[in-house]
Rosetta silent file (secondary structure, phi, psi, omega in degrees, C-alpha in Angstrom):
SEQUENCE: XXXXXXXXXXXXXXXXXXXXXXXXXXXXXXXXXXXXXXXXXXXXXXXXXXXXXXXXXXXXXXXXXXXXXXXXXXXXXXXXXXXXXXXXXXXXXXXXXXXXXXXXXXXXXXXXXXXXXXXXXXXXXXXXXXXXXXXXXXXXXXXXXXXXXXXXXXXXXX
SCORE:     score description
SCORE:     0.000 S_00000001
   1 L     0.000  133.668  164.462    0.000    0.000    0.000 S_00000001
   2 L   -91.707  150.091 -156.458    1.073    3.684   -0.764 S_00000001
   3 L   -52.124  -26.194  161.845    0.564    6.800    1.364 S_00000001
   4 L   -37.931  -66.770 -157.679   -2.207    7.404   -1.129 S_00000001
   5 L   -86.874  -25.707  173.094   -3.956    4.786   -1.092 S_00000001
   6 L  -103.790   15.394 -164.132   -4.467    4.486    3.174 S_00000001
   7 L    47.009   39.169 -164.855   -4.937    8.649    2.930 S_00000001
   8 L  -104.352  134.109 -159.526   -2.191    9.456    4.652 S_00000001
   9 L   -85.745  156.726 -168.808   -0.841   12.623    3.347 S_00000001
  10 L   -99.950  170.269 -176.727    2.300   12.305    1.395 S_00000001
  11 L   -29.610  143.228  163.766    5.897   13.278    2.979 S_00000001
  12 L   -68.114  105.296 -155.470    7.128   16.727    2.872 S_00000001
  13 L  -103.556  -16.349 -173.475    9.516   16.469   -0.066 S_00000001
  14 L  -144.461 -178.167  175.752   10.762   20.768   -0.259 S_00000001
  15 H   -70.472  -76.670 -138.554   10.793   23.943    1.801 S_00000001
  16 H   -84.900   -2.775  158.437    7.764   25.310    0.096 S_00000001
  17 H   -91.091  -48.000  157.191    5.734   22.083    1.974 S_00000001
  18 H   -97.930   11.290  163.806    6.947   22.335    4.529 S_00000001
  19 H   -86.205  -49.697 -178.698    6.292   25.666    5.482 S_00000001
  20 H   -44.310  -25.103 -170.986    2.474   24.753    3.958 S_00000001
  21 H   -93.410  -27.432  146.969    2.541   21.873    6.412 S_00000001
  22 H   -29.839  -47.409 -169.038    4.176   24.436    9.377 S_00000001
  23 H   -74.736  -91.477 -136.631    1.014   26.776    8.578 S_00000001
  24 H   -64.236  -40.232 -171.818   -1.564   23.900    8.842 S_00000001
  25 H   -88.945  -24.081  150.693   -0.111   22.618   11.835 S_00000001
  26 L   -78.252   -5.827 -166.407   -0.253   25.773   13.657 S_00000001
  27 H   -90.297  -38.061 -155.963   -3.559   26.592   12.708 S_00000001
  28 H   -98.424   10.209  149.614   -4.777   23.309   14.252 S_00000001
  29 H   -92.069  -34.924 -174.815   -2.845   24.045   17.472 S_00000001
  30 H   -44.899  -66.816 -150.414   -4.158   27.406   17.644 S_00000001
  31 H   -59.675  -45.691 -173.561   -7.884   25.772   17.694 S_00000001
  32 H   -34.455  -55.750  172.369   -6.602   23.073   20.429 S_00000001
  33 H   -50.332  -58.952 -174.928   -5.843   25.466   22.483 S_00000001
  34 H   -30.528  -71.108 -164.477   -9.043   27.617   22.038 S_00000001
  35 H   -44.589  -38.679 -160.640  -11.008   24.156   22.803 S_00000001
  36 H   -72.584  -61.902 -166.198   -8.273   23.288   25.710 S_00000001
  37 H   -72.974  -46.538 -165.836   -9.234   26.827   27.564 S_00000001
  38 H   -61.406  -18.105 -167.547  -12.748   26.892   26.500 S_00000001
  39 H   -89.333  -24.056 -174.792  -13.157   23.354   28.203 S_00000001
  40 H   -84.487  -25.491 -169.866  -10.908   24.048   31.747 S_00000001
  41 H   -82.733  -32.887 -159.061  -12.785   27.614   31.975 S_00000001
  42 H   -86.615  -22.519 -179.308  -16.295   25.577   31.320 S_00000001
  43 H   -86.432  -50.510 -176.416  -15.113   22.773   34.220 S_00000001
  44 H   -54.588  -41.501  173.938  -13.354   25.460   36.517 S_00000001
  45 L   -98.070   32.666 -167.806  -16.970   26.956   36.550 S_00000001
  46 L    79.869  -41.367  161.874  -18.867   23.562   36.753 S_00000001
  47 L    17.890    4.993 -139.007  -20.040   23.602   33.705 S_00000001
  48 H   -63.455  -78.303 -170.363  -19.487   19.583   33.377 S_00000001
  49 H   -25.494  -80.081  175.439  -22.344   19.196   30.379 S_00000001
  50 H   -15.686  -79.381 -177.411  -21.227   22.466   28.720 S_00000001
  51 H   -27.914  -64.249 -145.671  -17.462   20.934   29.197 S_00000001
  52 H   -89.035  -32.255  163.797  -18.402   17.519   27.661 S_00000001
  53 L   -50.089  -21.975 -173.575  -19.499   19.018   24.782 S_00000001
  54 L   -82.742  -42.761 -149.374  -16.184   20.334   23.704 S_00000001
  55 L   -42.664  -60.203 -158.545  -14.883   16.149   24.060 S_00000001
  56 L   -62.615  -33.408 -150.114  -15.635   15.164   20.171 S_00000001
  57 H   -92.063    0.780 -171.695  -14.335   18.467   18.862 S_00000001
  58 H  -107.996   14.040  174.388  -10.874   17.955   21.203 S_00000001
  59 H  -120.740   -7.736  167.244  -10.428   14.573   20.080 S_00000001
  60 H   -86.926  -63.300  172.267  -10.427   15.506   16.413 S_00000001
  61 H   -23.687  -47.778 -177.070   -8.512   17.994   17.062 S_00000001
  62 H   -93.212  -43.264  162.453   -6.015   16.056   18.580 S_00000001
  63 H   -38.815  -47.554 -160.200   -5.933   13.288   16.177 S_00000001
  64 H   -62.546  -56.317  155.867   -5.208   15.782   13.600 S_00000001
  65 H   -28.604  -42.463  179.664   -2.730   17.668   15.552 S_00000001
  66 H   -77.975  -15.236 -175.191   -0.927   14.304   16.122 S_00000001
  67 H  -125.660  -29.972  146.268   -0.655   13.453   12.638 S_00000001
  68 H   -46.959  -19.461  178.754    0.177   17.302   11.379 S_00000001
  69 H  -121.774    8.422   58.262    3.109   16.959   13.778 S_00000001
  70 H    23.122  -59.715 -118.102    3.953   13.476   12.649 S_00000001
  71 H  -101.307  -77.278 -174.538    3.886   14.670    9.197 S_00000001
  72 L   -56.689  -47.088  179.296    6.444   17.532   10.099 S_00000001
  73 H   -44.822  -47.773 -149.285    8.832   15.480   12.894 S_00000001
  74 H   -69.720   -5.198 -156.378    9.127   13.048   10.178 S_00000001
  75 H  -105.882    3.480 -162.947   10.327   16.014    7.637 S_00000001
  76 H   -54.173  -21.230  140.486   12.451   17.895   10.477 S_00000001
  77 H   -17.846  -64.518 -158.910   15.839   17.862    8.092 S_00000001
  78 H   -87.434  -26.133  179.904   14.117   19.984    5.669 S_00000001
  79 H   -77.609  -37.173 -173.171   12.276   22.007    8.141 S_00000001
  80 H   -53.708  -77.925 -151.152   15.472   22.742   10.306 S_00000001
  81 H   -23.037  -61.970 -165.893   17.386   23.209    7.315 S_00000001
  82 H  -113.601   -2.804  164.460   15.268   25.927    5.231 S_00000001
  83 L  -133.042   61.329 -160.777   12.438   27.361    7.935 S_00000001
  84 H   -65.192  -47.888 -158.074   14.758   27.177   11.178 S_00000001
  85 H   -73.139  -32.443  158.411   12.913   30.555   12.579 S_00000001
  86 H   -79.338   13.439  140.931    9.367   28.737   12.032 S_00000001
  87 H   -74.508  -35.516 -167.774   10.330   25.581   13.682 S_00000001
  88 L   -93.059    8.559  160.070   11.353   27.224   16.808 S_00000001
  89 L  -100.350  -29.701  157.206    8.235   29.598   16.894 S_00000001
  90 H   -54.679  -20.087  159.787    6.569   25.931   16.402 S_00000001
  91 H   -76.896  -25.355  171.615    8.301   24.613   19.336 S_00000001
  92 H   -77.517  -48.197 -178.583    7.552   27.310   21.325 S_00000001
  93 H   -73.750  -14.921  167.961    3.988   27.200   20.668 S_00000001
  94 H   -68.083   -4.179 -172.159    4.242   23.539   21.246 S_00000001
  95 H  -105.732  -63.106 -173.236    5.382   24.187   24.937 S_00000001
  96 H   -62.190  -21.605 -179.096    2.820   26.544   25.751 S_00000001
  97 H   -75.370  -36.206 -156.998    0.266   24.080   24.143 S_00000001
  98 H   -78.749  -60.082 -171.127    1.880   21.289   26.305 S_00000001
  99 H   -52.650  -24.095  171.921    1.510   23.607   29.650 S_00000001
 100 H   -64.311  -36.358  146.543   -1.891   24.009   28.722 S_00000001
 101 H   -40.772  -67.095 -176.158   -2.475   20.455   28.663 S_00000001
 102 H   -69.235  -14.189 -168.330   -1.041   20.068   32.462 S_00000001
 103 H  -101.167  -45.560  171.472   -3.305   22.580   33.800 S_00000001
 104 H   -23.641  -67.549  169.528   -6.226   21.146   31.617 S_00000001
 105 H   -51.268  -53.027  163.987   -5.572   17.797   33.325 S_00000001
 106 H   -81.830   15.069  150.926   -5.439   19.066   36.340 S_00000001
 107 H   -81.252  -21.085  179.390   -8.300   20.639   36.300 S_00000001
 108 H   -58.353  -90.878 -163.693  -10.184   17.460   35.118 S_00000001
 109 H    -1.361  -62.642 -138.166   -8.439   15.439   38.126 S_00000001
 110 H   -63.755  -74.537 -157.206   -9.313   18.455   40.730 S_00000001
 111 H   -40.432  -39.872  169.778  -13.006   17.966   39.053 S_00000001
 112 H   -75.860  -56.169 -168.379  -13.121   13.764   39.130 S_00000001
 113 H   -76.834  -32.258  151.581  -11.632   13.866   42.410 S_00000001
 114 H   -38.859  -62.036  172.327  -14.314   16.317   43.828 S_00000001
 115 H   -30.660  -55.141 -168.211  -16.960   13.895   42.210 S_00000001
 116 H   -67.268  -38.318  165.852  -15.655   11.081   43.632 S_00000001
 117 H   -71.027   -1.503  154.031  -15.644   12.562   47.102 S_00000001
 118 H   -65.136  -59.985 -160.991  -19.070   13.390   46.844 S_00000001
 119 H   -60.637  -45.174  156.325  -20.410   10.294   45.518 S_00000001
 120 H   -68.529   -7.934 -167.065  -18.326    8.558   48.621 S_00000001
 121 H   -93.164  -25.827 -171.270  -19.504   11.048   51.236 S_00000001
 122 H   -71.959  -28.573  173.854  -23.089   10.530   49.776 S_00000001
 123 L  -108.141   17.425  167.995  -22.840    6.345   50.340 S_00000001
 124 L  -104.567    4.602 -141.255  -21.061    6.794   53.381 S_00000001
 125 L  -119.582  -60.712  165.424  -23.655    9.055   54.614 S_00000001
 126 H   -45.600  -25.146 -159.607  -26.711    6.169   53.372 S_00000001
 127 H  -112.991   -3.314  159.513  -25.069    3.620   54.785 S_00000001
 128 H   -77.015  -88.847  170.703  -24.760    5.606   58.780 S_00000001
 129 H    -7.094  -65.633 -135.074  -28.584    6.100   57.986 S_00000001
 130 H   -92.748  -36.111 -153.141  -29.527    2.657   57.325 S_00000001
 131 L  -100.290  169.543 -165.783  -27.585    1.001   60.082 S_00000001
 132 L   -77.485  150.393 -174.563  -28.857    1.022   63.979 S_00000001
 133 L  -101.748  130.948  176.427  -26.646    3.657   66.087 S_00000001
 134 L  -141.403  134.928  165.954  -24.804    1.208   68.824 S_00000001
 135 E   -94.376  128.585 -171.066  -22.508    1.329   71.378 S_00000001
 136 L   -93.419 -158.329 -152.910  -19.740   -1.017   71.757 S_00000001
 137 L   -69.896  -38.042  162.593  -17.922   -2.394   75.158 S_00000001
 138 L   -77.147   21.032  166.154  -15.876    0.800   75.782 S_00000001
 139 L    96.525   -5.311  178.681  -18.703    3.180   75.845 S_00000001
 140 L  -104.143  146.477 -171.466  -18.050    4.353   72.022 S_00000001
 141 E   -80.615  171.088 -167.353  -20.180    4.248   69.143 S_00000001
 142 L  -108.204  144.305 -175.538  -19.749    1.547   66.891 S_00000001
 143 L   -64.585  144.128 -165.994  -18.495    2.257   63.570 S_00000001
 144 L   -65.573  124.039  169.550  -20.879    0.727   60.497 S_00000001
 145 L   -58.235  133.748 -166.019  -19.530   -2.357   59.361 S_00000001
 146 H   -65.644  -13.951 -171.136  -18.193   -2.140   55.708 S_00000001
 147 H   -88.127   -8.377 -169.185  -20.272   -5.406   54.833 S_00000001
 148 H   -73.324    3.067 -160.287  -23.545   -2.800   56.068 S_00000001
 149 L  -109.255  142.425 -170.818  -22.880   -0.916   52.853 S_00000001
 150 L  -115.975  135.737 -172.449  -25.301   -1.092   50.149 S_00000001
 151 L   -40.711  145.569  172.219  -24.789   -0.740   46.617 S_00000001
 152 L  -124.587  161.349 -164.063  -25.489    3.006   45.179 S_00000001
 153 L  -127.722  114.549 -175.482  -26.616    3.589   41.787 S_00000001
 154 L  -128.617  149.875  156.190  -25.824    7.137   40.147 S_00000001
 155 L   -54.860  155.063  171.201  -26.631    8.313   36.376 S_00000001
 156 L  -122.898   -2.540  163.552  -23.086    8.794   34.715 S_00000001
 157 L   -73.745  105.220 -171.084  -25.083   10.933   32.347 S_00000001
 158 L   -62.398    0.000    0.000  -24.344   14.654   33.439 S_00000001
């Protein structure tokens, strides 16, 4: 099979490509980012639906991005050689794209790990309910036994 033939675009063979393939690959970090902020600003303010909405267009995004910078890594000879001052404003924007990333993730984490400490405070909080309040031989109450816990059921739809 040929690069053609699986749609794979083909190698960057001159200077005049690979600045077209430079261009193309900045334009689809610029939108990553946009999507990357618009989704940690839509999560920072709860947003979680809103947020989830952005998922399809940041995963295309990122596919593309990954194979636009693929494209170019594989061509980096010709791009050092003849656009040296656009690879290293492409490296640069790749670093700020990258930091953008770590705070993205951690806001998802921050956001998952809140959840999750709901969701446990909420079945630890059913399962004190449900069981008889007792006191054991020193005079202390007794803590709920872990087998006293009852399955919980939540929508994962947001």
């Amino acid at each position: 099979m040929n690069a053609q033939t699986n749609n794979a675009p083909a190698p960057i063979a001159n200077a005049a490509e690979a600045e077209i393939a430079i261009v193309h690959l900045n334009t689809i970090m610029d939108r990553l980012v946009e999507t990357v902020q618009e989704e940690t600003a839509r999560v920072r303010a709860g947003k979680l639906r809103d947020a989830v909405a952005l998922h399809e267009t940041k995963m295309e995004l990122a596919k593309s991005y990954a194979a636009a910078g693929a494209r170019v890594k594989a061509a980096k000879a010709i791009v050092g050689q003849s656009l040296p001052q656009k690879l290293e404003a492409m490296r640069r924007k790749h670093a700020e794209l990258q930091a953008l990333l770590k705070t993205n993730m951690t806001v998802l984490a921050t956001a998952h790990a809140v959840g999750e400490g709901i969701i446990r405070g909420v079945s630890g909080e059913l399962v004190r309910k449900s069981t008889p309040s007792t006191y054991g031989a020193t005079g202390r109450a007794n803590v709920p036994s872990p087998k006293a816990s009852q399955p919980l059921a939540i929508s994962r739809v947001l």
